[in-house]
C-alpha positions, 0 to 999 in steps of 0.5 A: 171285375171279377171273373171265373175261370175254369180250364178244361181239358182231356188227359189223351191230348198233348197235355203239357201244352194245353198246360202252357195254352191255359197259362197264357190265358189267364196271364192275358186275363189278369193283365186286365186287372180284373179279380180272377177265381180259378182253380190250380190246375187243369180240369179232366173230368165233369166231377172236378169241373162241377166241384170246380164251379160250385166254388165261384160265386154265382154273382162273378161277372162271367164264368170263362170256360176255357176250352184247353183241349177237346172235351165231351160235354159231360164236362160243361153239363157238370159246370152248369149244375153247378152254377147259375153264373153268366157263361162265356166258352173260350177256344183257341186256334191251333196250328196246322202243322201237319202233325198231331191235332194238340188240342182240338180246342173249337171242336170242344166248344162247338159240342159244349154250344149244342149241350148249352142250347139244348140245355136252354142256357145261354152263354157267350163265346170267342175263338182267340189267341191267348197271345194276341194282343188284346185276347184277355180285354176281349174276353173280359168285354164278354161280360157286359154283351148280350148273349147270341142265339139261334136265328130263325129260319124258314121251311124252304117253298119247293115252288122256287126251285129248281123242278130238276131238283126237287125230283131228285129230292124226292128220289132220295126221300124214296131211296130212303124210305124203308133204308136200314141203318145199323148203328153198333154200339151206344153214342160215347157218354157227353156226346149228345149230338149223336143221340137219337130217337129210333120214332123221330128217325123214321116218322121224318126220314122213313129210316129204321134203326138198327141197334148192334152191340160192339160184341156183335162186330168185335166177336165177327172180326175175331173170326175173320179169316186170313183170305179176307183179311189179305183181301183187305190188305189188298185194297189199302196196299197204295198206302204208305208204310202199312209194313212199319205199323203193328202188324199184329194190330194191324191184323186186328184192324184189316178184320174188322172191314169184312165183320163191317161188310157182313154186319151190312149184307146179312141186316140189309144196312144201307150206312152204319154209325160205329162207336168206335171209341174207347172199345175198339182200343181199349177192348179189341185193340184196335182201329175202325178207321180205315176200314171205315174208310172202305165202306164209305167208299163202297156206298156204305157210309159208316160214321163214328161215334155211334152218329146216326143222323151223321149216316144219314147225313152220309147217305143224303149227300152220297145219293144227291152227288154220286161220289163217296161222303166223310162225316168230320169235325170242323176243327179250326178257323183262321178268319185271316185266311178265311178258311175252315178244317175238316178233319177225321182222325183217319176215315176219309175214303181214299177216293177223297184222298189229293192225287199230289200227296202219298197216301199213307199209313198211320195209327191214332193219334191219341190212341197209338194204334193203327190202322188210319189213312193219312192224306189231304183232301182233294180240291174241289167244289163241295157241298156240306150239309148236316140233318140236325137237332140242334136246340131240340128241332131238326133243321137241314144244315145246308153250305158250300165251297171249294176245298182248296189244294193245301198241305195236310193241316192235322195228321189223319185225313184234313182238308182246308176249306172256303166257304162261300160265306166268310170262315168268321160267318161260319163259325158264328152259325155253328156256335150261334145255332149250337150245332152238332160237332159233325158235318157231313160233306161230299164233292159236287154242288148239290145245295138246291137238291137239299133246299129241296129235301127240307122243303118235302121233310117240312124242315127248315134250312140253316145257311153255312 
């Protein structure tokens, strides 16, 4: 057998052990026996990837895209330019020690599914431990199975449902209709989920968009002044260590919560989709997050990443359940434990935060500038739910289950999740399906209300 391996990754995660992580699977790929053609070295960016793929042949009996770290799919969109060969994506599970988020491995297959679903090409994946006895053999087995894709789903009949929830589908659908969201900023290249089309927005939610430039909200906060700014500060005093963090940054970071407030109030917004990286750091210098935070809490859902239909996903749950959402990434699944993390760098509200765990201040843990929040989720029931366009459609990504009372699992703001279906079912429909990475979530149950919704839309529903 002869496999191609391609081990990507991204240089502002802990590069020396993705380094070690790509080591361990290819010593489990060649302890197969198997031919391997590989490269020497990690791959960061789509240029050394697709040169890197053009240098397989295309008739190896699978091309295994290691997923080291986290990376945007500009990376797998260069891979398959390059080579027509038979795919398999490989993320690793990750530790959940409460620290730094090392790799954010499955996040990064999950954005490379919905690139190669959209894309039309089909691929095979797996989330394993390279250490497992047995990970390069099931891997390798990857060859010879067929390849999985989106499953059908149908537009839900609002005549069995409960006529409590289809009114109150049909509030939000009017609540929605004519609703302004800003979004600041293009989407960051290689994440497409995050695209959108301002028509296809508004002839299926009524939602106009509203396009800003960074410069409109850097230039706005650069202007802030000191009683705002201590206002701010006012309101995030409960966190832990705010006086240990840059305070020359951490000024920076307090005035962009009244530029967001004033953006909001003067264009009429209801939510907002930030793109809040690289420029926040590398040009303002510093962190959207906990402001972020803020106005999630104020009944402004802001997502980051520039993810419209993130907002909107937002604004959905924060009608149907009254309390304040968080659009994260699903970034580990532990099938043992039969559980699942949601995660954000920093932006949960704090009313999400857990009562038993000191809130606290922190900075980005790949940027190294403040401000974030830092806390576990509360525990509780909560509805996750996500308006898609996977696969080039719109569906209603509709689940549940209890968030339980766990330590933080990754620095920032994390909650530990259980599905009602099983954490391996979960992922297979992420993957399967080609999902976007971002899901939006809120505590309470309101999944009849969002068959509901789908049903009005004329969209259909994927189960989590």
């Amino acid at each position: 057998m002869r496999l191609g391996v391609l081990p990507l990754a991204r240089r502002t995660f802990d590069v020396p052990f993705a380094e070690q992580a790509a080591a361990r699977a290819i010593a489990a790929l060649e302890a197969t026996g198997a031919e391997l053609i590989c490269p020497p070295a990690l791959l960061f960016d789509a240029e050394s990837a697709g040169e890197a793929a053009g240098a397989i042949p295309d008739d190896v009996d699978l091309l295994v895209v290691l997923q080291v770290t986290f990376s945007d799919s500009t990376m797998i969109e260069a891979v398959i330019a390059a080579t027509k060969a038979p795919l398999a994506l490989w993320a690793f599970p990750e530790e959940r020690t409460g620290g730094r988020l090392r790799l954010n491995s499955f996040c990064g297959i999950n954005l490379a599914a919905f690139a190669l679903r959209r894309a039309g090409r089909d691929y095979r994946w797996i989330l394993r431990d390279p250490a497992d006895d047995g990970a390069g053999s099931a891997v390798a087995a990857l060859a010879t199975a067929t390849p999985a894709g989106p499953g059908a789903h149908d537009v839900p009949d609002a005549s069995s449902l409960d006529p409590d929830a289809v009114r109150a589908a049909g509030d939000v659908a009017a609540g929605l209709s004519g609703a302004r969201v800003g979004v600041i900023g293009a989407h960051p290249d290689g994440f497409e989920p995050c695209a959108y089309d301002r028509d296809s927005v508004r002839a299926l939610t009524g939602v106009t968009v509203d396009r800003l430039e960074l410069e409109d909200l850097f230039g706005r906060a650069e202007s802030v002044g000191s009683i705002d700014e201590q206002a701010t500060r006012g309101r995030l005093s409960t966190l832990d260590g705010l006086e240990d963090v840059d305070q020359e940054e951490l000024s920076k970071s307090l005035r962009l919560y009244p530029a967001l407030t004033g953006l909001a109030g003067e264009r009429g917004l209801s939510g907002m989709a930030v793109r809040c990286w690289p420029e926040a750091f590398t040009e303002y210098g510093a962190a959207v997050c906990s402001p972020a935070s803020l106005m999630n809490d104020d009944g402004l859902p802001t997502a980051c990443e520039a993810d419209v239909y993130g907002s909107i996903t937002a604004l959905v749950l924060q009608a149907l359940t009254g309390s304040a959402p968080l659009v994260a990434d699903m970034v580990d699944v532990d099938v043992a434990d039969d559980s699942v993390v949601l995660w954000h760098c920093g932006k949960a509200p704090l009313s999400m935060a857990d009562p038993g765990f000191a809130a606290a201040a922190t900075v980005h843990s790949n940027r190294k500038k403040p401000l974030l929040n830092e806390f576990p989720f509360k525990p509780g029931r909560v509805t996750v739910a996500r308006l898609s366009q996977a696969g080039g459609r719109h569906t209603l990504v509709v689940g549940g289950g209890e968030m339980l009372e766990r330590p933080l699992a990754f620095g920032g703001t994390a909650g530990v999740i259980r599905f009602d279906t099983p954490a391996s079912a979960i992922a297979s429909v992420v993957m399967d399906e080609g999902l976007e990475h971002h899901f939006g979530f809120a505590y309470g149950d309101v999944r009849e209300q969002l068959q509901a919704l789908a049903a009005l839309w004329g969209i259909p529903v994927v189960a989590l």
